[in-house]
N, CA, C and O atoms as CSV, one atom per row, in Angstrom:
chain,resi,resn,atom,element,x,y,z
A,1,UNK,N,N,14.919,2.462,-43.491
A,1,UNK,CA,C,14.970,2.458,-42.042
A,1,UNK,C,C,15.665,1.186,-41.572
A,1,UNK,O,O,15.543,0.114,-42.164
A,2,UNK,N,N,16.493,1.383,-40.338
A,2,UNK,CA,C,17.316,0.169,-40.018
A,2,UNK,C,C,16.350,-1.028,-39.484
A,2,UNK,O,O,15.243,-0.509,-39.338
A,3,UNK,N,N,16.304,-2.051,-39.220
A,3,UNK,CA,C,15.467,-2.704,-37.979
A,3,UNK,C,C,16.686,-2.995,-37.045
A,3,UNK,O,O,17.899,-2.914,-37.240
A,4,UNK,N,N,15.812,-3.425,-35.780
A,4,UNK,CA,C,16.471,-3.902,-35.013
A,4,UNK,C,C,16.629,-5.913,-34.687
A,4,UNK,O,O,15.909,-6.903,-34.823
A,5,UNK,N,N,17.743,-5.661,-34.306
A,5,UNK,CA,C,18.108,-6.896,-34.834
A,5,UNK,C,C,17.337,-8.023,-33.349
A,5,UNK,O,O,17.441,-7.704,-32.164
A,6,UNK,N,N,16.713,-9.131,-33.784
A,6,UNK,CA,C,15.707,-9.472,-32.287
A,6,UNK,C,C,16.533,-9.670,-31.108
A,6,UNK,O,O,16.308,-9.064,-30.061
A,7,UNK,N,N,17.780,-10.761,-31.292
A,7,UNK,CA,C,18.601,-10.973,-30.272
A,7,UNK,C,C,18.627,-8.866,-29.183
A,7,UNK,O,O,18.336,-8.682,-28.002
A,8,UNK,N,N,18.994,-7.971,-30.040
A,8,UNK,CA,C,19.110,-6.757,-29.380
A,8,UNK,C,C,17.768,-5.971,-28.694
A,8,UNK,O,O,17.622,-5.112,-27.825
A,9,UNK,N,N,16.790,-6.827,-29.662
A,9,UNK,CA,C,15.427,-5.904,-28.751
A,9,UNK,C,C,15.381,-7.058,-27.554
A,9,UNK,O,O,15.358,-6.614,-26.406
A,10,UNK,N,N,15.365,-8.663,-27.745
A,10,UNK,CA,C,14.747,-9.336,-26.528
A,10,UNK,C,C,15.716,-8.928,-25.195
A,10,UNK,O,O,15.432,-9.147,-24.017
A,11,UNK,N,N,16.986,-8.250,-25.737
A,11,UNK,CA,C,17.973,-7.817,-24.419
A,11,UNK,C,C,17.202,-6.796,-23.549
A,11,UNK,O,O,17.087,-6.812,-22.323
A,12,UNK,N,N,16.562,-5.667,-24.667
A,12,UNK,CA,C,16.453,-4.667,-24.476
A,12,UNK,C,C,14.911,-4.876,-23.210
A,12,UNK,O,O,14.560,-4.162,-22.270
A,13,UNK,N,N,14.389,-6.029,-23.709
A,13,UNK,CA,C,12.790,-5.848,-23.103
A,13,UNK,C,C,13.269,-6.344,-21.768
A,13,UNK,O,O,12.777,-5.855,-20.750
A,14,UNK,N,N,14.381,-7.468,-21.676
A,14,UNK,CA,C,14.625,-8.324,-20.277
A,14,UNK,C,C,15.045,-7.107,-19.731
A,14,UNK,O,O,14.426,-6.966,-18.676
A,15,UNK,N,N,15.944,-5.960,-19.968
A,15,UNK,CA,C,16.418,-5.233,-19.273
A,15,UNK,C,C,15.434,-4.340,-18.653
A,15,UNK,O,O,15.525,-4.102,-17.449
A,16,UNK,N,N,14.248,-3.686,-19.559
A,16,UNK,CA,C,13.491,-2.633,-19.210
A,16,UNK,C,C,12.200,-3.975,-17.706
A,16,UNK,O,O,11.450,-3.629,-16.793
A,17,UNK,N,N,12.524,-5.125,-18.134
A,17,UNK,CA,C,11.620,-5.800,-17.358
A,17,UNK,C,C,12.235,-5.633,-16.131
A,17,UNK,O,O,11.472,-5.025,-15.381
A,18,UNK,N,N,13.316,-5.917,-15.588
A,18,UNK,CA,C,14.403,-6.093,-14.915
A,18,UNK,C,C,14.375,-4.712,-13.676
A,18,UNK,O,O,14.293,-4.761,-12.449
A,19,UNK,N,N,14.456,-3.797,-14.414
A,19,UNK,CA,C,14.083,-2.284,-14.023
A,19,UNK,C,C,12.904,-2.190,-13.022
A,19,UNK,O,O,12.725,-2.152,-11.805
A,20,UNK,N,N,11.937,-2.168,-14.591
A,20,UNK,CA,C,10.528,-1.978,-14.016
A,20,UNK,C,C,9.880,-2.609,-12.367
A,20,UNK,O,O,9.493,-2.108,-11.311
A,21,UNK,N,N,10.110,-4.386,-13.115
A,21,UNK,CA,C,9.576,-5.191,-11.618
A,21,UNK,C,C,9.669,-4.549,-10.146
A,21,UNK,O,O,8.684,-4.219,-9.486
A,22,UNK,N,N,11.170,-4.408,-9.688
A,22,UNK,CA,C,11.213,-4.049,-8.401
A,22,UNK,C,C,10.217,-2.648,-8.470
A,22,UNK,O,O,9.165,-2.907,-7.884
A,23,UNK,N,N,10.225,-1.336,-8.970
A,23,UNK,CA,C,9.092,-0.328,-8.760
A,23,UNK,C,C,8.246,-0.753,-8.594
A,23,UNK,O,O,7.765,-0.461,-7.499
A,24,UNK,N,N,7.440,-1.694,-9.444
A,24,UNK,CA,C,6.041,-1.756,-9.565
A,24,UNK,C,C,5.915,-2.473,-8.291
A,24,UNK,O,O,5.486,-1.726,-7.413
A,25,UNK,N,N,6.126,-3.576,-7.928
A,25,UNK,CA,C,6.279,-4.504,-6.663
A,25,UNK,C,C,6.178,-3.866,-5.254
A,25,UNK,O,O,5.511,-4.444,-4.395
A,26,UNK,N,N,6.713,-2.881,-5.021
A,26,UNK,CA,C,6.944,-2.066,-3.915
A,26,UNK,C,C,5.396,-0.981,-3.867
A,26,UNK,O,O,5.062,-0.271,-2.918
A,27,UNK,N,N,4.710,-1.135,-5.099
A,27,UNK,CA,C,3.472,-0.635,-5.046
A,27,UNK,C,C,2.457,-1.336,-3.555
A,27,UNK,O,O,1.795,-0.692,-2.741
A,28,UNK,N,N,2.633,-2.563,-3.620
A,28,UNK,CA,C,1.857,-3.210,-2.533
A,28,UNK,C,C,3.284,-3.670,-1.498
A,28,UNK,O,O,3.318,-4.900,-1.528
A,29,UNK,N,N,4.026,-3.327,-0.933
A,29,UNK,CA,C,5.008,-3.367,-0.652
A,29,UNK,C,C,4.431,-3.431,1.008
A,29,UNK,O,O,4.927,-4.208,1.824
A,30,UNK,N,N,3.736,-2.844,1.215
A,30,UNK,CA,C,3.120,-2.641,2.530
A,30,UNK,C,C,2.883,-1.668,3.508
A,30,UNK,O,O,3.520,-0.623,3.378
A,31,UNK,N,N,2.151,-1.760,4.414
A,31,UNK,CA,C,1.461,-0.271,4.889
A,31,UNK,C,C,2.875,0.504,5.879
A,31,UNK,O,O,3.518,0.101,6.848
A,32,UNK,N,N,2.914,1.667,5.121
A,32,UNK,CA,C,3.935,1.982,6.313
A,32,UNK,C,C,3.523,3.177,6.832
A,32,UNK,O,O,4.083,4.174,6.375
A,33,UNK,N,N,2.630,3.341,7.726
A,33,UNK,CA,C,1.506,4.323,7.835
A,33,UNK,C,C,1.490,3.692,9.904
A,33,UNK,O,O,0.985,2.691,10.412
A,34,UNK,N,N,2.131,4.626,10.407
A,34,UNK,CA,C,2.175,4.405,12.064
A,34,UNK,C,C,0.677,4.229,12.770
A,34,UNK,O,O,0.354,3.380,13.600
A,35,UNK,N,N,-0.169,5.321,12.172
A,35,UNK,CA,C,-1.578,5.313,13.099
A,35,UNK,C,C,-1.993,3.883,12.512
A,35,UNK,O,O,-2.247,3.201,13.504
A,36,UNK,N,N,-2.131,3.313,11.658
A,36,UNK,CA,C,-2.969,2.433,10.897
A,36,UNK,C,C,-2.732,1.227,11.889
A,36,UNK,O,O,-3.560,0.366,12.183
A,37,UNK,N,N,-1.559,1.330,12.303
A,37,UNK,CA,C,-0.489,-0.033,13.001
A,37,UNK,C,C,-1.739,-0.100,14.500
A,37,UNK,O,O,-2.561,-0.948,14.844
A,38,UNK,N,N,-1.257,1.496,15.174
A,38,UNK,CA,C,-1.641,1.716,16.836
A,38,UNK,C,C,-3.027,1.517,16.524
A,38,UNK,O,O,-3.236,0.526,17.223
A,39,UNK,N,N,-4.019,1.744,16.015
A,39,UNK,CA,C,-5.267,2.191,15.811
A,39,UNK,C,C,-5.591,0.885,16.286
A,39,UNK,O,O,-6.218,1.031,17.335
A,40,UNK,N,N,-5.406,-0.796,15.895
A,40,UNK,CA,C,-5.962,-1.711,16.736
A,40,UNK,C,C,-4.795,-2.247,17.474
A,40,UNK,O,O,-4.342,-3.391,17.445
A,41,UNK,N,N,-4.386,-1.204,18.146
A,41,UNK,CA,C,-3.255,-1.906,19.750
A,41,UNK,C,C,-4.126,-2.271,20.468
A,41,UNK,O,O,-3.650,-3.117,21.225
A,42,UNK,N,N,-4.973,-2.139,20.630
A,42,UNK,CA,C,-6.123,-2.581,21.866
A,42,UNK,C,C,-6.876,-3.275,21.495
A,42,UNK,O,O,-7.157,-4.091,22.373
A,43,UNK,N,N,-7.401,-3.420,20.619
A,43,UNK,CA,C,-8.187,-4.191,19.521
A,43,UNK,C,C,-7.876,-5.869,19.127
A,43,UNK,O,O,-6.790,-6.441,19.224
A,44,UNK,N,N,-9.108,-6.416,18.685
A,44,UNK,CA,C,-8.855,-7.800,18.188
A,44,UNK,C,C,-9.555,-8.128,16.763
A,44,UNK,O,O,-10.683,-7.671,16.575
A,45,UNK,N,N,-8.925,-8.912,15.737
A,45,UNK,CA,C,-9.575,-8.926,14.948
A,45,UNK,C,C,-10.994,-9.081,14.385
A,45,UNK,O,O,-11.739,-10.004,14.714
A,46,UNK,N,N,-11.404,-7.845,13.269
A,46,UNK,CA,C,-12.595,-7.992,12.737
A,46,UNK,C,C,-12.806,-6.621,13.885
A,46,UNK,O,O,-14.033,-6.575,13.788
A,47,UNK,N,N,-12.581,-5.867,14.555
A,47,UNK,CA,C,-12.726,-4.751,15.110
A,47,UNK,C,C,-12.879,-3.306,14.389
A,47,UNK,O,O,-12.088,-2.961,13.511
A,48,UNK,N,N,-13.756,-2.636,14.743
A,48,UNK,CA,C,-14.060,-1.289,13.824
A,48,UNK,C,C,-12.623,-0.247,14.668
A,48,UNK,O,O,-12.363,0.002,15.845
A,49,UNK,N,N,-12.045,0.082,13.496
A,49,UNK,CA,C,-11.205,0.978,14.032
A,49,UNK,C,C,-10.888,2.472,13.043
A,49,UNK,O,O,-11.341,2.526,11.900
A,50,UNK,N,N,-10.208,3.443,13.530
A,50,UNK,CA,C,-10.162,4.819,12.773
A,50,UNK,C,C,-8.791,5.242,13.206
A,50,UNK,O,O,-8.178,4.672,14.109
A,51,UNK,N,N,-8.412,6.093,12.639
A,51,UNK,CA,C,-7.485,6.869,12.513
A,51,UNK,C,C,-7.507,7.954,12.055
A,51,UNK,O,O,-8.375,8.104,11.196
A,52,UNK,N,N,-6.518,9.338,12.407
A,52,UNK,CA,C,-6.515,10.758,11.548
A,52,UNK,C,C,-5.102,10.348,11.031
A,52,UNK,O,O,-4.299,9.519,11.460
A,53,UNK,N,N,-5.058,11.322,9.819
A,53,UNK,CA,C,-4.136,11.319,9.378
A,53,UNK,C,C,-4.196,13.024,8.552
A,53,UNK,O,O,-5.238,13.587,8.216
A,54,UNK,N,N,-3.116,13.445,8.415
A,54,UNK,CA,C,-2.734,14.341,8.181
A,54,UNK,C,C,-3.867,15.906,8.424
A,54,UNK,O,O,-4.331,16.700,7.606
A,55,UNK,N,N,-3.962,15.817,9.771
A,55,UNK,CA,C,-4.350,16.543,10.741
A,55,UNK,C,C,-6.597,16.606,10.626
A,55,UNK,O,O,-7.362,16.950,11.527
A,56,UNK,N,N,-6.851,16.270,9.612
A,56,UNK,CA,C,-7.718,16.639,9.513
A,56,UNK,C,C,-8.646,15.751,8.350
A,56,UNK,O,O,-9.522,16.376,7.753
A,57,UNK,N,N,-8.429,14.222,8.026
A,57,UNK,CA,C,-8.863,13.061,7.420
A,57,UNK,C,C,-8.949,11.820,8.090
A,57,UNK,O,O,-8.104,10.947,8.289
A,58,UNK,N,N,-9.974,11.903,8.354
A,58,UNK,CA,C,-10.318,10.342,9.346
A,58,UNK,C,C,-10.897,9.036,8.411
A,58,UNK,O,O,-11.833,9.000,7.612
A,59,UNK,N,N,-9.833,7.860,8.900
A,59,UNK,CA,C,-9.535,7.496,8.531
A,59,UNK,C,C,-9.966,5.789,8.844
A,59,UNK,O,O,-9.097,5.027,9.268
A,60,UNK,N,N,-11.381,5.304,8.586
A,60,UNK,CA,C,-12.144,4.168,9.339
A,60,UNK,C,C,-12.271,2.519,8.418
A,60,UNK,O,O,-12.526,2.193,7.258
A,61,UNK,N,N,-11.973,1.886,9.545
A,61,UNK,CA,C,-12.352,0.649,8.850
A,61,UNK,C,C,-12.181,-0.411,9.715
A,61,UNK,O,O,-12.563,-0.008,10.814
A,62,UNK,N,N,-11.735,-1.782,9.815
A,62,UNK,CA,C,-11.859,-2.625,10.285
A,62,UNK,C,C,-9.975,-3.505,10.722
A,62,UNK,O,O,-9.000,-3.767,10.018
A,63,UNK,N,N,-10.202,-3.635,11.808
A,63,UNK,CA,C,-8.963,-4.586,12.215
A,63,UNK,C,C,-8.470,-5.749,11.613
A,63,UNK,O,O,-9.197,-6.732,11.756
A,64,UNK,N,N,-7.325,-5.929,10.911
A,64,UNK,CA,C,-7.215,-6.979,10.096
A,64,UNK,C,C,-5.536,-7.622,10.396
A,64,UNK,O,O,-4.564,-6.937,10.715
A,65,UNK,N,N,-5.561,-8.950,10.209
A,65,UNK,CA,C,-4.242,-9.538,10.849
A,65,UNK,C,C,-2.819,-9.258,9.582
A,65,UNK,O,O,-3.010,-10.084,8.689
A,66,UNK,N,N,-1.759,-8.551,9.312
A,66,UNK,CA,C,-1.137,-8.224,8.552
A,66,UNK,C,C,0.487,-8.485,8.784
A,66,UNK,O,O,1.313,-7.732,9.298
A,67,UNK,N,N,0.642,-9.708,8.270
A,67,UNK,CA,C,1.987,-9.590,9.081
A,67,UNK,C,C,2.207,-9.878,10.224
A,67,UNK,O,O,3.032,-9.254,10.891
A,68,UNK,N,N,1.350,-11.124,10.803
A,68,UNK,CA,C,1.524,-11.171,12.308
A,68,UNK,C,C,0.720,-10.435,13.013
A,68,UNK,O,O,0.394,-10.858,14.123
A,69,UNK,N,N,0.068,-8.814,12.415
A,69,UNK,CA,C,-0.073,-8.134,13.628
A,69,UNK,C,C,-1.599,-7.902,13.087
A,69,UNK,O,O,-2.208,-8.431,12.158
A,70,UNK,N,N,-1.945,-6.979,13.960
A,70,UNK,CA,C,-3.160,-6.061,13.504
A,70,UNK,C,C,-2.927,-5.026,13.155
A,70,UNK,O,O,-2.062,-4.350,13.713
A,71,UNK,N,N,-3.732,-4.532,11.977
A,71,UNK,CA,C,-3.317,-3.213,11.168
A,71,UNK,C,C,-4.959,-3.135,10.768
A,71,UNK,O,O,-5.729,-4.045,10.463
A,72,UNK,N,N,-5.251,-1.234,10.931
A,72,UNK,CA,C,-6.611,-0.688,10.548
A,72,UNK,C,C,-6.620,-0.907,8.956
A,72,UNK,O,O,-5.551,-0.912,8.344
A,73,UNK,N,N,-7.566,-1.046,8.448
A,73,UNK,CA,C,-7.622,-1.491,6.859
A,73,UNK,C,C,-8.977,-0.194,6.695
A,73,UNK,O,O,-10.012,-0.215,7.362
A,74,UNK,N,N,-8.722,0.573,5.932
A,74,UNK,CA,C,-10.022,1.476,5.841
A,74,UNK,C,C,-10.570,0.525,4.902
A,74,UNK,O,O,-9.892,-0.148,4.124
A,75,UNK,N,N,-12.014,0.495,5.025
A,75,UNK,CA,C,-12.730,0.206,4.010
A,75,UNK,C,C,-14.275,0.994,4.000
A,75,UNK,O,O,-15.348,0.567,3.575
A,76,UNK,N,N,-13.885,2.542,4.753
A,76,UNK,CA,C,-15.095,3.469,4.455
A,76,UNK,C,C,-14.618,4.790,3.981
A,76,UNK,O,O,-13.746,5.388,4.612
A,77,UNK,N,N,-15.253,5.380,2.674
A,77,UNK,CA,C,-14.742,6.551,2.677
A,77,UNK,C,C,-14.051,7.224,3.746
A,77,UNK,O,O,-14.395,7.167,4.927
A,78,UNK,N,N,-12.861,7.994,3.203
A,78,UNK,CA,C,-12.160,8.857,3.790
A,78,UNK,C,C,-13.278,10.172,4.480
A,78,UNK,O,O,-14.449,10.245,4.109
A,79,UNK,N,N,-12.868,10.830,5.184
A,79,UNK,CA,C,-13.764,11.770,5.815
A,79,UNK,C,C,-13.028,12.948,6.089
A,79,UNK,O,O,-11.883,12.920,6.539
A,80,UNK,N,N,-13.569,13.837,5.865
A,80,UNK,CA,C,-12.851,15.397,6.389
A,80,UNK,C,C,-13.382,15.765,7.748
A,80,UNK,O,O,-14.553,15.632,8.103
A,81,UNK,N,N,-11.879,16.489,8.838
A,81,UNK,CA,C,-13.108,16.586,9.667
A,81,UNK,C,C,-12.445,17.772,9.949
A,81,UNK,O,O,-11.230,17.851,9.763
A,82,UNK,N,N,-13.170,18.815,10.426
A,82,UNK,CA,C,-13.152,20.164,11.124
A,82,UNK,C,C,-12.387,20.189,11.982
A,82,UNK,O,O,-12.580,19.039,12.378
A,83,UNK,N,N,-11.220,20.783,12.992
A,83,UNK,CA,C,-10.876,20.669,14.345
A,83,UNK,C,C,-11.097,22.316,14.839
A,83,UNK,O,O,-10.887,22.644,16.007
């Protein structure tokens, strides 16, 4: 069996690193979710706030400063709700 020669694998790992980073990074990339934003327009931080989202999952938690602004942060189970 051949090996590989190291100079060609350490290319190989910087490259697959190189790749990878930006995907993974954009994981916490940030909320881009409209109700989450409006939900404390009126609101001040440390405020209980909710949102629906996709017609029928409500969506609760607390006002938190993100970027300058306020943005809803769920931190209670998701909820189903009937309409």
């Amino acid at each position: 069996m051949k090996s590989i020669h190291p100079f060609t694998l350490k290319k190989s790992l910087v490259f697959i690193a190189l790749i990878a980073f930006p995907l993974l990074s954009t994981a916490h990339d940030g909320h881009h979710t409209k109700p989450a934003w409006d939900a404390c327009k009126e609101k001040v931080k440390h405020d209980t706030c909710s949102y629906i989202m996709q017609e029928n999952k409500l969506y609760a938690g607390t006002c938190l400063v993100i970027s300058d602004d306020l943005m809803c942060i769920r931190n209670q189970p998701i909820k189903s709700i009937n309409k």
